[in-house]
DSSP file (Angstrom, degrees, kcal/mol; ACC not computed):
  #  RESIDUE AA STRUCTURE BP1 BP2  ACC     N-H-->O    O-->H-N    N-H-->O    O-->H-N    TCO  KAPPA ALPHA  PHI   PSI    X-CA   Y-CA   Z-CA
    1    1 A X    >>        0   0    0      0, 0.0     4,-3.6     0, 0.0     3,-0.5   0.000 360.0 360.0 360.0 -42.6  103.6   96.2   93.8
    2    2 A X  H 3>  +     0   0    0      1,-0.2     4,-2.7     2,-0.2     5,-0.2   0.976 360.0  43.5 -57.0 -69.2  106.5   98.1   94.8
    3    3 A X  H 3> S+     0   0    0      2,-0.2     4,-1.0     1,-0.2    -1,-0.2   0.559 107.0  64.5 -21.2 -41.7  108.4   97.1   91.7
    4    4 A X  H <> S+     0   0    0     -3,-0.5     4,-1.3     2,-0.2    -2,-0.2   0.832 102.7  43.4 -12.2 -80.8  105.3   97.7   89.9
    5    5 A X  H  X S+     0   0    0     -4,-3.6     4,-3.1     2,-0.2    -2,-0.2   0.922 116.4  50.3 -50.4 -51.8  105.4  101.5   90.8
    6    6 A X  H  X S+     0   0    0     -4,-2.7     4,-2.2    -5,-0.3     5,-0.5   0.995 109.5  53.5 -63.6 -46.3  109.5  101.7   89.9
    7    7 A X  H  X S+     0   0    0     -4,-1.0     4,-2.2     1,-0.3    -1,-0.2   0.904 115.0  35.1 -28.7 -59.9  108.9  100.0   86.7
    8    8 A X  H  X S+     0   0    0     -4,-1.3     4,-2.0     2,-0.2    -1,-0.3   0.908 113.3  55.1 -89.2 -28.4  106.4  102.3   85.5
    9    9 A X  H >X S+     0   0    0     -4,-3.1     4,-2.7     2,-0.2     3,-1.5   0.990 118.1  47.2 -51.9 -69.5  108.1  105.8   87.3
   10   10 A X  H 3X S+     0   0    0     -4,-2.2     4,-3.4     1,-0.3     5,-0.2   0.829 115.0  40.1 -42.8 -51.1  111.4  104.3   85.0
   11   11 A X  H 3X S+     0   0    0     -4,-2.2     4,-2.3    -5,-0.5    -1,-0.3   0.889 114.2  54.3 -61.0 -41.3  109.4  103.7   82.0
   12   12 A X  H <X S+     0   0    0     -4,-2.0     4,-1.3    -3,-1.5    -1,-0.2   0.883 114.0  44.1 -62.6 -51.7  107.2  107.3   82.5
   13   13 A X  H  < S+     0   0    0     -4,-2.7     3,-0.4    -5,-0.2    -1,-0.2   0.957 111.8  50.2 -78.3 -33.6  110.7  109.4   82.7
   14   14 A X  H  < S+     0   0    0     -4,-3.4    10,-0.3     1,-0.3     3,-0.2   0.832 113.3  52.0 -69.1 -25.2  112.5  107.6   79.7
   15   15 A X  H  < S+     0   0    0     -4,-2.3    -1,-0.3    -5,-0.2    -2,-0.2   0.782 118.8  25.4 -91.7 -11.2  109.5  108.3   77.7
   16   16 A X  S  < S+     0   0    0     -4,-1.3     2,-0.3    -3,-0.4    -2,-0.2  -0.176  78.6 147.2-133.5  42.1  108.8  112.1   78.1
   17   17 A X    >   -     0   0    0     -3,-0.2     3,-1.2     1,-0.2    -3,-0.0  -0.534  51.8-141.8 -59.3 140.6  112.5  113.1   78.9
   18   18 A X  T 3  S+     0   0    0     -2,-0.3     2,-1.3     1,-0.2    -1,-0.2   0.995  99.1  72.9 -66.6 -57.8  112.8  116.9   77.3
   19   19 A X  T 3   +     0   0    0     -3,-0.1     2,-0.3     2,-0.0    -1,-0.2   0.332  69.7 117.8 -18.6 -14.1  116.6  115.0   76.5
   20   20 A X    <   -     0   0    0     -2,-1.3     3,-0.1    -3,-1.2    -5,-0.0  -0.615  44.3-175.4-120.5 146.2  115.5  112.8   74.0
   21   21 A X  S    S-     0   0    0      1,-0.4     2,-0.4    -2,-0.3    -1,-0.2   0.714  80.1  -4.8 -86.2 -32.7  116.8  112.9   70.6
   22   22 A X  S    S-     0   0    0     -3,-0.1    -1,-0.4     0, 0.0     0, 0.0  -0.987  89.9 -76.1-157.4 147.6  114.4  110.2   69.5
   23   23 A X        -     0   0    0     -2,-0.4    -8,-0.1    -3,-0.1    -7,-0.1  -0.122  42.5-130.2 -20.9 114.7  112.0  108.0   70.9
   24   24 A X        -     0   0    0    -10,-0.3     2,-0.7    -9,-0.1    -1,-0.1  -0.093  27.7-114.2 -79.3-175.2  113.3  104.9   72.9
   25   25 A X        +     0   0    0      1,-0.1     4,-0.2     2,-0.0     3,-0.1  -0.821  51.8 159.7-112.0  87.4  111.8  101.7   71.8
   26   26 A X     >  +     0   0    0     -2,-0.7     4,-2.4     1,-0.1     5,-0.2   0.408  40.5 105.6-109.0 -10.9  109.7  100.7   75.2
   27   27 A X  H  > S+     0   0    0      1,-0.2     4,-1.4     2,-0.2    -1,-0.1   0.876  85.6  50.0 -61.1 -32.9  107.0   98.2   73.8
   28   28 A X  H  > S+     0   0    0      2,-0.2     4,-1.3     1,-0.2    -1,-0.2   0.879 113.1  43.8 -43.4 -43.2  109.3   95.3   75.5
   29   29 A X  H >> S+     0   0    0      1,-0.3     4,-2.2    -4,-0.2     3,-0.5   0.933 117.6  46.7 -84.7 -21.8  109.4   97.1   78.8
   30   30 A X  H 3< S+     0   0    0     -4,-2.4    -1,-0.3     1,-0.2     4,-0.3   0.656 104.9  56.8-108.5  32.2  105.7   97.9   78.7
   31   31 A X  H 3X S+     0   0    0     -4,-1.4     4,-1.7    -5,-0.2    -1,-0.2   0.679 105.9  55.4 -66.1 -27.3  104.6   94.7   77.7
   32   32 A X  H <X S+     0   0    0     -4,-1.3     4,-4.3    -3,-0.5    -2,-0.1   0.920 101.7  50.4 -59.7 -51.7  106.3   93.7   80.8
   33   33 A X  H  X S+     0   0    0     -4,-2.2     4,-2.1     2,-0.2    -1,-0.2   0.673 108.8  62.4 -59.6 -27.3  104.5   95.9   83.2
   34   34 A X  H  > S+     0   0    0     -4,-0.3     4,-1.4     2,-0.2    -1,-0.2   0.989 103.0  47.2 -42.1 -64.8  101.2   94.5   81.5
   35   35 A X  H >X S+     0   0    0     -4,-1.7     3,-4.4     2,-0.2     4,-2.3   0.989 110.3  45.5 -56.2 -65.6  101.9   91.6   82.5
   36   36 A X  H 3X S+     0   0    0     -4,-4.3     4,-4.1     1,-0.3     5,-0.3   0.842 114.4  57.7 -26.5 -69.4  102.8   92.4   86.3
   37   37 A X  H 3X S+     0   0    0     -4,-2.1     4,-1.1     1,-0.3    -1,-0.3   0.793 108.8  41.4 -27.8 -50.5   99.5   94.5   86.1
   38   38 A X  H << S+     0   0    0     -3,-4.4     4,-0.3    -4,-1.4    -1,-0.3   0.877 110.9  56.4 -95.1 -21.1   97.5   91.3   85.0
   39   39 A X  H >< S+     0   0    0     -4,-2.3     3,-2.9     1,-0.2    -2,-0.2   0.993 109.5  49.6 -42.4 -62.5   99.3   89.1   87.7
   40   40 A X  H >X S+     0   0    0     -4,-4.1     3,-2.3     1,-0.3     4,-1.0   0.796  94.7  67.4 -61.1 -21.4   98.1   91.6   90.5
   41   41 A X  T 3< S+     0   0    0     -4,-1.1     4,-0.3     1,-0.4    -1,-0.3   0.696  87.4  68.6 -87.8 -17.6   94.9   91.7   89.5
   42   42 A X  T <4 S+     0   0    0     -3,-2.9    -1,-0.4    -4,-0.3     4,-0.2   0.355  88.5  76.5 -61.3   1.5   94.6   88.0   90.7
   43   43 A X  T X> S+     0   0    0     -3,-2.3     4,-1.5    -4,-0.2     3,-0.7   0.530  70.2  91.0-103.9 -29.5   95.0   89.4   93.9
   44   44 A X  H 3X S+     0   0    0     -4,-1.0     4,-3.6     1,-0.2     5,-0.2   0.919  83.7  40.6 -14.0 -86.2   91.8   90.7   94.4
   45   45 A X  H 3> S+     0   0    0     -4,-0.3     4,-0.7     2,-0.2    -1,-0.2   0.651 109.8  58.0 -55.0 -26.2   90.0   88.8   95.7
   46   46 A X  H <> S+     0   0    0     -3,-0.7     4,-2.6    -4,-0.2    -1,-0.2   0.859 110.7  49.7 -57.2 -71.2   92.4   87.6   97.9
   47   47 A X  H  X S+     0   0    0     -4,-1.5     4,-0.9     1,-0.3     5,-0.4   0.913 104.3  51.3 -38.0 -68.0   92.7   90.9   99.0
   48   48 A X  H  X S+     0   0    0     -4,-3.6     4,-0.7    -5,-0.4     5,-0.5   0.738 104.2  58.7 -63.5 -18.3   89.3   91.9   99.6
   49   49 A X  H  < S+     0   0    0     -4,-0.7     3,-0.2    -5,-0.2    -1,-0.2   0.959 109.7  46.2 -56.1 -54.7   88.4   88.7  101.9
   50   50 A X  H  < S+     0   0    0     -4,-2.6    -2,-0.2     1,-0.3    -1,-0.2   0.568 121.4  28.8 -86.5   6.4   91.0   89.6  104.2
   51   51 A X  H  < S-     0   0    0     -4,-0.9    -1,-0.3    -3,-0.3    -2,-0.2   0.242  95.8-124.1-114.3  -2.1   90.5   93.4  104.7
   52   52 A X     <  +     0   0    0     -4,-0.7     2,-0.2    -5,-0.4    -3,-0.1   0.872  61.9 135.0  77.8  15.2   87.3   93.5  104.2
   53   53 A X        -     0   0    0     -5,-0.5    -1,-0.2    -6,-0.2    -2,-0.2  -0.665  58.5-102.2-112.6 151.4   87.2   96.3  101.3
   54   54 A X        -     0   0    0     -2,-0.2    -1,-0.2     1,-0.1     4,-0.1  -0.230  23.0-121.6 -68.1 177.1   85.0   95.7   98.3
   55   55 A X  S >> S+     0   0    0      2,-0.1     3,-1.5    -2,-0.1     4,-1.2   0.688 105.7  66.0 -75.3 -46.3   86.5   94.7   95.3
   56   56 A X  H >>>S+     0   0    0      1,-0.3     3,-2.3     2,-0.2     4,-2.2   0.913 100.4  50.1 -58.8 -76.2   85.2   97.6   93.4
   57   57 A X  H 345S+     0   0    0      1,-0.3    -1,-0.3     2,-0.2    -2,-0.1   0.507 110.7  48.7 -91.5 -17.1   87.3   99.9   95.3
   58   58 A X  H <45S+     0   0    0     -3,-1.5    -1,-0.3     1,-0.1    -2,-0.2   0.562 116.2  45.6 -77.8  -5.4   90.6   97.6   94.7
   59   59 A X  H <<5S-     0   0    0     -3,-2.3    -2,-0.2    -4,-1.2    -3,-0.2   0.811 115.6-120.4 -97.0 -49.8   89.6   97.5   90.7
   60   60 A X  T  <5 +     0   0    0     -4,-2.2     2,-0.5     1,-0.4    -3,-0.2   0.859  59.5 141.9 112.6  19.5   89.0  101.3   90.7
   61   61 A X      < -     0   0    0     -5,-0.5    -1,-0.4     2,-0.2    -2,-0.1  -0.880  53.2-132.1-125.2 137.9   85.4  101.5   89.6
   62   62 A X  S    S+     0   0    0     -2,-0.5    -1,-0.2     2,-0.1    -5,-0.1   0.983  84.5  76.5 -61.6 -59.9   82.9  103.5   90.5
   63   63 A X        -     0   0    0      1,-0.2     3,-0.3    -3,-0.1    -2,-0.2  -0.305  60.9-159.1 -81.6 138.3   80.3  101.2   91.0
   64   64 A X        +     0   0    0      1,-0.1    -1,-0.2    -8,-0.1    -8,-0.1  -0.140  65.7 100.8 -86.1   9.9   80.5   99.1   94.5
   65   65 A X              0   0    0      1,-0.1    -1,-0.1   -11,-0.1    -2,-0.0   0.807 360.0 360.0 -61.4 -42.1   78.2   96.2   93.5
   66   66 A X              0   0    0     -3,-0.3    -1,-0.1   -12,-0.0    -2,-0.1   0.480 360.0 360.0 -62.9 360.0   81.1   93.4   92.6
């Protein structure tokens, strides 16, 4: 997760530096961070059996049902 966060902080400054003369080309790097992003999400469930938190609230959704 932690990797996650630097990934996207890097990607977040390189794209809306006031510095930049042109656009960088970033679809590579955030295709990558997709991916990471759709690895964790297999962690869910995991997650919520062993703390004891809904799912909902690891997903980010308002509704608590899942």
């Amino acid at each position: 997760m932690a990797n996650y966060v630097t990934a996207l902080n890097r990607l977040y400054q390189a794209g809306i530096s006031p510095n930049l003369v042109e656009r960088p080309r970033l679809e590579k790097h955030l295709q990558k961070v997709l991916n990471d992003v759709v690895k964790m999400r297999g962690l869910i469930t995991p997650a919520s059996k062993e703390t004891h938190i809904q799912k909902a609230i690891f997903r980010g959704n308002s509704d608590r049902q899942s």
